[in-house]
N, C-alpha and C positions, 0 to 999 in steps of 0.2 A: 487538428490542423494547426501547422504549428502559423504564429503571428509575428512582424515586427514591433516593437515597439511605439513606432510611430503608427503601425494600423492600431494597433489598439488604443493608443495616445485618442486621435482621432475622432476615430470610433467611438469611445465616449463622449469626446466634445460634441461632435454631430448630434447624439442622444442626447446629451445636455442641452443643446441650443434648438435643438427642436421642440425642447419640452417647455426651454423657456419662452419661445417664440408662438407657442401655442396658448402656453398661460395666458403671458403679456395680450395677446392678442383679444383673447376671452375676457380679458379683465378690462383691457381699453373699449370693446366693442359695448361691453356690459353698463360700462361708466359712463360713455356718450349716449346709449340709449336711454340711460335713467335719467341725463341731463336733457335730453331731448324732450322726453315724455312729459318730463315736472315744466318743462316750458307750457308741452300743450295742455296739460291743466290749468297752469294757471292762466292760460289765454282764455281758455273755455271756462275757468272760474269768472272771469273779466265778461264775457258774450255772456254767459250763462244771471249773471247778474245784470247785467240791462235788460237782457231781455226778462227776467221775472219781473222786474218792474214795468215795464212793458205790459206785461199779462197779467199782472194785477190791476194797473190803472183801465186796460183794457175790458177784462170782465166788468168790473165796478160799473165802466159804463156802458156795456153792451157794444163795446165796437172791436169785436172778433177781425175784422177785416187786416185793422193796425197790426193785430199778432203775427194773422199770416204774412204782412208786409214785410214787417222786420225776419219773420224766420226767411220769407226768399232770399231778403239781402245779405242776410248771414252764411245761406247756403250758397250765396253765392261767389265766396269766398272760393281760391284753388285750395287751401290745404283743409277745407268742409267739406266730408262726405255729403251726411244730410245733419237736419236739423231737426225733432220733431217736441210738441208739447201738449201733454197729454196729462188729462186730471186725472185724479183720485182716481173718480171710480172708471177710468177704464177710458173716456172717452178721450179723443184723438181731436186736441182742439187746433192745432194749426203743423204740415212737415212741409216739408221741402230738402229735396235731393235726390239723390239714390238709395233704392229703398234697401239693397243690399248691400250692407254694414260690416259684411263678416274679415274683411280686409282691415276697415281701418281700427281707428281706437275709439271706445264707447268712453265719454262723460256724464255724467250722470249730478242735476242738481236741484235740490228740490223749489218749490217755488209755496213759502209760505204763507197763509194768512192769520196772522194773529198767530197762536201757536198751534192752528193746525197747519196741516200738510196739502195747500188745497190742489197742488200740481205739481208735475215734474217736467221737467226739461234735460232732453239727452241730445247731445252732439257727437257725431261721431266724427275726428278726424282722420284725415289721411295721410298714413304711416308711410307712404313712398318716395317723400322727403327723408322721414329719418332713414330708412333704405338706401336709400344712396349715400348718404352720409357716411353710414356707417362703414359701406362696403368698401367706400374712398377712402376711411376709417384701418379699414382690415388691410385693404391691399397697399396702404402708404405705412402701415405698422409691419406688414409681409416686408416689404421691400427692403424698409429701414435696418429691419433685423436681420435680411439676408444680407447685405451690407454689410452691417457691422458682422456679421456671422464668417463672412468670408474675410474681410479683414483681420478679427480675431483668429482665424486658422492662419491665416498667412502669418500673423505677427507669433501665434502661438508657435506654428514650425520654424520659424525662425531662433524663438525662443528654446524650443527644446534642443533643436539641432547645437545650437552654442553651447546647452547647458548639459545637454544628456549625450545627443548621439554621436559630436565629432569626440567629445573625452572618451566614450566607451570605444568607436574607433579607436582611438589610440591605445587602448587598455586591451584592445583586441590583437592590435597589431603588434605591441609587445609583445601579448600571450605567443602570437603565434610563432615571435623571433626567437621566445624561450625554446619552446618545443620544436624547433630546426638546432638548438644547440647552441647559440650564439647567446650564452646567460651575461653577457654584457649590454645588451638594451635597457633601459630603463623606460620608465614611462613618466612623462611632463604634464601635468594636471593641475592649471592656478585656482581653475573655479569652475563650477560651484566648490563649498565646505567640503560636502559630504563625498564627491569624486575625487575632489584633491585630497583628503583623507585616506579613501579606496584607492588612490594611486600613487600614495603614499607608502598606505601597507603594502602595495605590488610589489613596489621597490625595496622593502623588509626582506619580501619574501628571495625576489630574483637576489640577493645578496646575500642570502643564505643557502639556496639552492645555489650559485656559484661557490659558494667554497663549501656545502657539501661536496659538489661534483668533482672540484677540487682535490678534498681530501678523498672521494673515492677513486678520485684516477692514481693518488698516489697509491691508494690499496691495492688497487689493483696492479700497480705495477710490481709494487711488495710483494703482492701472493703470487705473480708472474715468476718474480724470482726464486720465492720458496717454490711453488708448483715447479719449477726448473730443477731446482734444488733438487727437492725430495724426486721427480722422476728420477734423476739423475741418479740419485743414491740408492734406489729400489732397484733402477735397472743396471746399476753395476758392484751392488752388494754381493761380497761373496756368498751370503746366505739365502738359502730359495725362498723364496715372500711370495703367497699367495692369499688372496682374498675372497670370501665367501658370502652371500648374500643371508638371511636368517633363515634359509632353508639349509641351507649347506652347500650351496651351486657356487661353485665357483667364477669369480667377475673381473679377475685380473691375477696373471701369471708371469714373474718377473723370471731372467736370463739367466740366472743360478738353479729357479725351480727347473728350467728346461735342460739345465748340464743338470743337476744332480737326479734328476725321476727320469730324462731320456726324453720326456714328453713336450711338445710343442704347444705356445700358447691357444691355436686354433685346436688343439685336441684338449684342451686342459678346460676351454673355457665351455661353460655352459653344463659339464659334469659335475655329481658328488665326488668328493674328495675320498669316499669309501669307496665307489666307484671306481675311481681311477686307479689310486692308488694300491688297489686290491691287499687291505691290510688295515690293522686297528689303528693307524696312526691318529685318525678323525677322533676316534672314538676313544683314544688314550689323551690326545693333546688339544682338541680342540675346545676352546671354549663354552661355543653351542651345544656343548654336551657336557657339561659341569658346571650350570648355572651360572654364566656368566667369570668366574673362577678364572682369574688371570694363571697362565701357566708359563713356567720359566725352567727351560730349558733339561725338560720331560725325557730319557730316555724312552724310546718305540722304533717299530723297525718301518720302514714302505718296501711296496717291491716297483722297481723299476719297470719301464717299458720292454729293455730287453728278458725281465724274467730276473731278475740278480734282486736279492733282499740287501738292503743295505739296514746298518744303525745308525741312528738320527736322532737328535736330540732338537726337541720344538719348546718354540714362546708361543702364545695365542693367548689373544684379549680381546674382546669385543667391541664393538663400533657402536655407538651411539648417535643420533641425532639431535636437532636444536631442541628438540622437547623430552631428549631421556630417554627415548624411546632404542630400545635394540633395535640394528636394522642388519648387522651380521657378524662379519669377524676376521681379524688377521692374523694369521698362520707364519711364523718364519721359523726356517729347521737348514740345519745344517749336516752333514755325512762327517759321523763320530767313530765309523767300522775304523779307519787307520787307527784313530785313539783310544778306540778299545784294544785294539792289539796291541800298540806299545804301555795302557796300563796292564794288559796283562803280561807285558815284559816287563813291566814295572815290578807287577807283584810276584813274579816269575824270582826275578832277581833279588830281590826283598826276603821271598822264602830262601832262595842260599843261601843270602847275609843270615840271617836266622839261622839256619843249620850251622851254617858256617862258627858262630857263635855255641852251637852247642853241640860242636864239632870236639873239643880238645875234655870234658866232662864227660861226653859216650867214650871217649878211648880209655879213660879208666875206668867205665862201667864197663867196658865191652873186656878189656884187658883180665878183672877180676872173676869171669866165668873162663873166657880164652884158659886162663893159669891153670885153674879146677880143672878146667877140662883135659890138660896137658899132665897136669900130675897125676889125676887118676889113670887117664890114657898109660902113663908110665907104669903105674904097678897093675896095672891088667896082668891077671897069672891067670892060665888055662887049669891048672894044677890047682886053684882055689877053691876052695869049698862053692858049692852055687850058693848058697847065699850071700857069702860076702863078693862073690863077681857077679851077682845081680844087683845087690848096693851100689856098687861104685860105680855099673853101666847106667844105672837110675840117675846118681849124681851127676855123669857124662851127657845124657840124654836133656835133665833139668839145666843144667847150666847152657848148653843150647839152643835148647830153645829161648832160655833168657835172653842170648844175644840175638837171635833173630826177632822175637819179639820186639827189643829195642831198636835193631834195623830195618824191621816192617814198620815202625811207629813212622821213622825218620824217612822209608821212602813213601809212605801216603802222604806224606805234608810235602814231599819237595814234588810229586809228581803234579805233571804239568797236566790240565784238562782242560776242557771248554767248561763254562759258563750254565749249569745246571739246575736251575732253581728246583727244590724239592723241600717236602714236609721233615723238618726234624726235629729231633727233642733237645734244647738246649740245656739239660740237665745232662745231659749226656755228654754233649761236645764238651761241656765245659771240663770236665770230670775226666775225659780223654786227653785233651790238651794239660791240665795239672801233672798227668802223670807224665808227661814226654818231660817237663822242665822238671819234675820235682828234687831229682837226683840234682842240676845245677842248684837250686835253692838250697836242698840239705849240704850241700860243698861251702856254701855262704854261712852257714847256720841259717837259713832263713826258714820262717815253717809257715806254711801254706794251708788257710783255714777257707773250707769249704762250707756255703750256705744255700742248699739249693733249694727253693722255693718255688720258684715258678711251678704253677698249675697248666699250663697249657702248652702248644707248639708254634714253631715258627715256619714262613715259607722266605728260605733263602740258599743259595747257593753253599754247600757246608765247608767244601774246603777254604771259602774264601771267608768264610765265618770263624773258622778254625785260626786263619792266617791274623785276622781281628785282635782273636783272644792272645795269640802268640805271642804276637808283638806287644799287647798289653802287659801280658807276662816280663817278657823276657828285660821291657824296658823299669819295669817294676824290681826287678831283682840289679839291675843294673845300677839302681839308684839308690838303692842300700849299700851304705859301704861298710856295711857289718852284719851281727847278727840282725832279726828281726822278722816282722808277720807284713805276709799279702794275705788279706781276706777276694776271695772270688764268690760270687753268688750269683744269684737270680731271683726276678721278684716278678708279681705282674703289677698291670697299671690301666687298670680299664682295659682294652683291646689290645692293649703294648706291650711286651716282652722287655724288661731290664736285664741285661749283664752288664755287673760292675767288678771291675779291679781298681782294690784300694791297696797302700802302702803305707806305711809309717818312717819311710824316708824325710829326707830333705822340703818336698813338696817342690812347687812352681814357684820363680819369682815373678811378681807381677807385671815386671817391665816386657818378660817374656813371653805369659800365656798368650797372648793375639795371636801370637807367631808360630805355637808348636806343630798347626795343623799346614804350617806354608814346606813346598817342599822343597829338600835339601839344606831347612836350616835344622840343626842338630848341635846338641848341649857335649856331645862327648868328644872325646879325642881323636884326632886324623887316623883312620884307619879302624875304628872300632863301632863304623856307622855312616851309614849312607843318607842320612836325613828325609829319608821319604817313609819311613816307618806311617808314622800318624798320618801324612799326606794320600798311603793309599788306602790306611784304614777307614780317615774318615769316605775317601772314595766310594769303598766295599759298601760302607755303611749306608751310605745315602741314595745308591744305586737298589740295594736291596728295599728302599723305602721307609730309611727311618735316618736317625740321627746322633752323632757320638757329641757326649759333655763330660765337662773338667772341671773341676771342685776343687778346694784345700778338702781337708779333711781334719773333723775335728781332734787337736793331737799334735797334728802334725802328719804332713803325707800327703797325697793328692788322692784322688778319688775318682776313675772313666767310668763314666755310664754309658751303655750302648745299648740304646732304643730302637728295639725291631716291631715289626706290627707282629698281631698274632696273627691263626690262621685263618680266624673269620673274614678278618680286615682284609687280608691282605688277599682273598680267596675275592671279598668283592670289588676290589681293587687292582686288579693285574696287572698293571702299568706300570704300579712299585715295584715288581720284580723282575721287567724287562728287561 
């Protein structure tokens, strides 16, 4: 049960003052009776000594009568019960009064002769004097105390009230001005010490809470603005932003996801993203599924609403909370199908530069069978022994097929295809593409040293692998301005496939490496290079999930490494070759 302060205040004093009012009482009532009593002794000390000489003069001379005299007159006193005197052995020499004693107070005094004991004398007084006394005693000590008791309450409320109750009022009424919002009250507290202390510290506090509140209104109007902000930028990104809870449930879907999937945020919200999307995108690009593993900008495909598969290239990074905790993940992806098509017009057009380049060296490979084949055609005689007109149809037949060979070579590299990923041996590609440029090299003097090492295979699209090596080739012989050696090879590397093209050219200056892989900047003359060469190789490279680097080389020369995964990796990894 809950109490005021002032009942409680109270409430002890009452217990207080009744405990002292009861003492006090017991103690004054105790103290006047004992003052009382040692009166009537030594009154009775006073009677009790006359009269033994009385009853000693008396015995001595046989006049009993005297004893009983003086005991009536004694008795006959108001505050005398009775009187009585009685010797030694028992007998009952003179009483008077009331013979029932048990009220008042017994004296008791012996009456001697010589130093025996030859009598006693007992007077009993009566107590109904000190009775009254006392009780005038109790109820004028009751009174006095309730007096002062109610006074003391009154003085005491008075006194709390100024000292306790009106300052906690005020410390109340402040409280309560804080907490409607108005942290401008303070609270006014002169005295006591200890409240004007405590209403001291209020005002600390209410002045600290106003300019916390302060600085959180500005916060909040800050994060008003960023929260503005950032809506603002999610809902008119051109890139679709979706967000995922740590199950994968999707919890907000911005106005590009809904143009680029078809799907509505009321259909998007509350599904997996595997779900919806029907396609590995979740499972290629998202976070939640690659521990955590920021992802930046991931080829994978979705299929739209209507049924149509789009190429998409996704960011996702995971959300965290104030304590670290994952709590899910955000998704932004953008439709790369256009930009897949024009790199593939990119490297469409890249391979005719290419050809184009080893266009005017196949017409004098292609020219030196054509001739053969023209001269022998010429001395064909029907009339020739068969042996020598099966030689020369031999050399007719050989020399054409050389030229087809050489024009099968050049129409597998220009033909245009989709996008294929498949198992190949890159001891092979490489050793295929050598032979397409060797004949441009040998026209340089250059000679072309082959190192094939690699143990293992790769999973990658091969003509655009081929296109790689080509252009590594082709720009490698181009940088030689004389005789000289390309080394080609392959190596492995843990899970990773190397092909490098080295040179013993010129090399790279260094003001320029940063630059070779930006596209359309190009080191050769107008007309001899379209500068996207390395631009789409490193493309090719990184799309198939690995990575092209440049070196000097020791010597002199520069040194392409191209790092492809192998086929374990890349087999558990499927995303690298989307």
């Amino acid at each position: 049960m809950n109490r005021t302060l002032s009942q409680i205040f109270f409430r002890q004093i009452h217990l207080i003052a009744l405990a002292s009012a009861l003492v006090i009482s017991v103690l004054v009532v105790y103290t006047e009776r004992t003052i009382l009593i040692n009166d009537l002794i030594d009154k009775g000390d006073g009677i009790a000594k006359v009269l033994s000489s009385v009853t000693l003069d008396a015995v001595l001379s046989h006049n009993y009568a005297t004893i009983e005299r003086y005991v009536r007159e004694i008795a006959d006193e108001p505050a005398i019960i009775s009187v009585a005197v009685r010797r030694a052995d028992g007998e009952l020499l003179a009483s008077a009064g009331l013979a029932n004693n048990a009220a008042g107070h017994a004296f008791h005094h012996p009456v001697l002769l010589g130093d025996e004991n030859f009598a006693e004398i007992t007077i009993v007084f009566s107590t109904a004097r000190i009775d009254r006394i006392l009780r005038t005693i109790m109820l004028g000590a009751i009174l006095i105390i309730s007096l002062f008791h109610l006074l003391g309450i009154y003085i005491s409320n008075l006194a709390l009230r100024r000292a306790v109750i009106n300052p906690l009022a005020k410390l109340k009424k402040s409280i309560t001005t804080i907490q409607q919002g108005q942290f401008h009250e303070r609270c006014a507290i002169a005295s006591p010490l200890e409240l004007a202390e405590l209403g001291s510290a209020f005002n600390d506090m209410a002045d600290a809470i106003q300019q916390s509140f302060a600085q959180i209104e500005a916060n909040q109007k800050t994060l008003a603005m960023e929260r503005s902000k950032l809506a603002a930028i999610v809902t008119n990104m051109a890139d679709g932003l979706f967000v995922t809870d740590i199950n994968g449930v999707i919890i907000s879907f911005n106005n590009s996801a809904e143009r680029i999937s078809g799907f509505s945020e009321a259909e998007a919200l509350g599904h997996k993203c595997s779900d919806l999307f029907r396609s590995n995108l979740c499972r290629d690009a998202c976070a939640l599924y690659h521990a955590g593993e920021t992802i930046n900008n991931r080829p994978t495909f979705l299929t739209t609403k209507g049924g149509e598969t789009l190429a998409v290239a996704v960011s996702s990074a995971m959300l965290y909370d104030a304590e670290g905790e994952a709590v899910g993940g955000v998704q932004t992806f953008r439709d790369i199908t256009a930009d897949q098509k024009r790199q593939e017009v990119f490297c469409h057009t890249e391979k005719l530069a290419a050809i184009g380049q080893l266009a005017a060296g196949l017409a004098h490979e292609i020219n030196n069978p054509l001739g053969n084949i023209l001269g022998y055609t010429k001395y064909l005689d029907q009339n020739a022994p068969p042996e020598e007109f099966a030689k020369r149809v031999a050399i007719i037949i050989e020399q054409t097929q050389r030229c087809s060979g050489i024009v099968k070579g050049l129409l597998d590299f220009a033909r245009r295809s989709a996008s294929r990923p498949e198992i190949i041996d890159p001891n092979n590609l490489l050793a295929r593409i050598v032979e397409i440029v060797r004949f441009q090299a040998d026209k340089k003097g250059i000679t072309i040293h082959l190192d094939l090492q690699a143990a293992g295979m790769i999973v990658a699209d091969p003509q655009k692998i081929e296109q790689v090596v080509l252009n590594l080739l082709l720009n490698a012989i181009q940088a030689i301005s004389g005789p000289g050696n390309i080394w080609v090879g392959t190596a492995r590397r843990l899970e990773t496939i190397l092909l490098t093209v080295a040179d013993d050219g010129p090399g790279i200056a260094p003001e320029i490496a940063s630059r070779i892989f930006d596209p359309f900047y190009t080191t050769k003359p107008v007309g001899e290079g379209t500068g996207l060469g390395l631009a789409i190789s490193e493309g090719i490279v990184i799309e198939a999930g690995g990575a092209i680097d440049v070196e000097d080389r020791p010597g002199g020369g520069a040194i392409f490494t191209v790092i492809l995964p192998g086929v374990k990796f890349a087999i558990e990894n499927p995303h690298l070759n989307q």
